[in-house]
N, C-alpha and C positions, 0 to 999 in steps of 0.2 A: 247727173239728173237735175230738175228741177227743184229749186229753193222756193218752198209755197208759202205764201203771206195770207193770209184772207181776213180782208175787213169789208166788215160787216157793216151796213149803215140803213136805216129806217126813214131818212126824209124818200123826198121823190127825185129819183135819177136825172138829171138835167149837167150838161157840158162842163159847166163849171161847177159841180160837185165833184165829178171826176176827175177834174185838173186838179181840185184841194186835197184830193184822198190820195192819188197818185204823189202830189207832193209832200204830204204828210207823214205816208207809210212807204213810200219807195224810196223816192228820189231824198230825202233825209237820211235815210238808211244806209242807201246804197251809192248816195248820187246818181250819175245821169247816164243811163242808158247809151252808147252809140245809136242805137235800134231801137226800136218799138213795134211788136207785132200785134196786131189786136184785131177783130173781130168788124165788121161795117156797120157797127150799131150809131145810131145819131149822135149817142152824146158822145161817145169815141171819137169820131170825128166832125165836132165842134168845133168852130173857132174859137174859140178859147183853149181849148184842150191845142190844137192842133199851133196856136201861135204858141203855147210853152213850149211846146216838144222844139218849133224852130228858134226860138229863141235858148234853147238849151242846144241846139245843136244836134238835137235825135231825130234820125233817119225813122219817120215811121212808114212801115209799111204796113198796108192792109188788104189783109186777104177777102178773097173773091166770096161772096155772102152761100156760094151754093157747093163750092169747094170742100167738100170733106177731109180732101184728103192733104188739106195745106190746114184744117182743122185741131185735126185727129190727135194730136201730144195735147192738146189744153183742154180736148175732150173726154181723154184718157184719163185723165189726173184729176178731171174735173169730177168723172163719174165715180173713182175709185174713190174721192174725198167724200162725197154725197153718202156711197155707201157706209163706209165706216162709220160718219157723222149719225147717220139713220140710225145704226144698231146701238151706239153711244146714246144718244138723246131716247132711243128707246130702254135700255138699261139703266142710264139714270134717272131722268125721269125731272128733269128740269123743274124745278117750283117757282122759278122767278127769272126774271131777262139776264139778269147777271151771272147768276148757273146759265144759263143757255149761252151767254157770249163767251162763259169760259169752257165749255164741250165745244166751241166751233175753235176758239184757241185750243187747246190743247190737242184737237182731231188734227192740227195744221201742225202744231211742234210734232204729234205722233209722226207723221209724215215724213219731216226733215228727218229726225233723227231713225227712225228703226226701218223707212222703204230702204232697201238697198240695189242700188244697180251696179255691176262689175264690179265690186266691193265694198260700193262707197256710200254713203248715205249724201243726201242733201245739203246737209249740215256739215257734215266733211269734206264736203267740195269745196263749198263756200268760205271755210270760216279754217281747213285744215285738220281739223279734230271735232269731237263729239264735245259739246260745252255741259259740264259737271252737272248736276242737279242736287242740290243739299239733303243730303241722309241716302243718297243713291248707291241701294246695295251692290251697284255691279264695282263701284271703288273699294279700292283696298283698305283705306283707312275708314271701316262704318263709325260716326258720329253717333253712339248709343243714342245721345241727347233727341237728334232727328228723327234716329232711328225710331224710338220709343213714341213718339207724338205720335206716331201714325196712328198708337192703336189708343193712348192717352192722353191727346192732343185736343184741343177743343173744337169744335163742332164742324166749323168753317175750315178748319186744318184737313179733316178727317174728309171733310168733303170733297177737296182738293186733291188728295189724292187717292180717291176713290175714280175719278171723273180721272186723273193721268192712268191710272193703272187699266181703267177701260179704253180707252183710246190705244195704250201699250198694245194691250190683248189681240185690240179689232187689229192694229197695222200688224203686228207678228205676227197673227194667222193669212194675211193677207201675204204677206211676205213669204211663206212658206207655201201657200198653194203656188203662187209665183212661181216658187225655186222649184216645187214637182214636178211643176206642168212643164216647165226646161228641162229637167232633166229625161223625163218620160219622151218628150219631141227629139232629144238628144240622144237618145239611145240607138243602139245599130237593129236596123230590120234585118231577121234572116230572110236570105232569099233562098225562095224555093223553088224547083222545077215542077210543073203539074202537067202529067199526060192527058191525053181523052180516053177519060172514064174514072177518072181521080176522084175520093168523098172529100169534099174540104167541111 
């Protein structure tokens, strides 16, 4: 499955904002792409944008602007992130940009860690295993200390993980219509024979 980053940025979109965010948040990260797929938007394919990617060596390719269906996985992931993110921002209830940038962080970690495809999380793909969270009741050793902040923890604490345990919620419920809806398409249809003049 896909490793989701989302950074967020409030100037105005222009070629070379794109080239800085991409090498700030990706290619720091991860370094350098063989590939690069992306969308025919202008600043995407900028020169500036487009002389790093050669000057890194990354093949980009860019799909066809009316193409849905070369679209469709970043559209996919894109819509299912939105959703989640919507019902988070609307259960907590954001009072300041910095709660707001941390529901779109944590809607993005929700994602890596608890979407699962063929058994694997995001996160698991990428990195090999799930990476720990401090006072995270699903380890065996609970840190009371951690533990206990949640509910006697100071404000900003408590906040924190109010805002991860909603994000948890929205992608585990997500995940599990996922797995019904597979299972329920998976399942064997009896076939039946119908004469004429059968009630169905």
């Amino acid at each position: 499955d896909v490793y989701k980053r989302e950074v967020p940025f409030f100037e105005t979109e222009t070629g070379q904002l794109v080239r800085e965010k991409y090498r700030d948040n990706r290619k720091r990260a991860f370094g350098s792409p063989t590939e690069l797929v992306m969308d025919p938007a202008k600043t995407n394919v900028h020169k500036a944008m487009m002389d790093a990617l050669a000057f890194d060596s990354t093949r980009a390719v860019v799909t066809a602007g009316e193409a849905n269906w070369q679209l469709g996985l970043c559209e996919s992931h894109g819509k299912a992130f939105e959703a989640v993110l919507t019902k988070v921002i609307a259960t907590i209830q954001p009072v300041d940009k910095e709660e707001w940038l941390e529901c779109v962080q944590q809607a993005a970690e929700g994602k890596n860690r608890y979407l699962r495809l063929h058994g694997y999380s995001p996160m698991q793909g990428l990195f090999g295993r799930d990476l720990a969270l401090p006072g995270c009741l699903l380890e065996e050793d609970v840190d009371p200390v951690a533990n206990s902040m949640r509910l006697h923890g100071e404000g900003s604490f408590a906040r924190s993980h109010q805002i991860r345990e909603c994000c948890k919620l929205g992608w585990l419920k997500r995940a599990n219509s996922t797995a019904l809806t597979a299972t329920l398409d998976a399942r064997p249809h009896p076939h039946r024979e119908f004469c004429v003049g059968d009630q169905v």
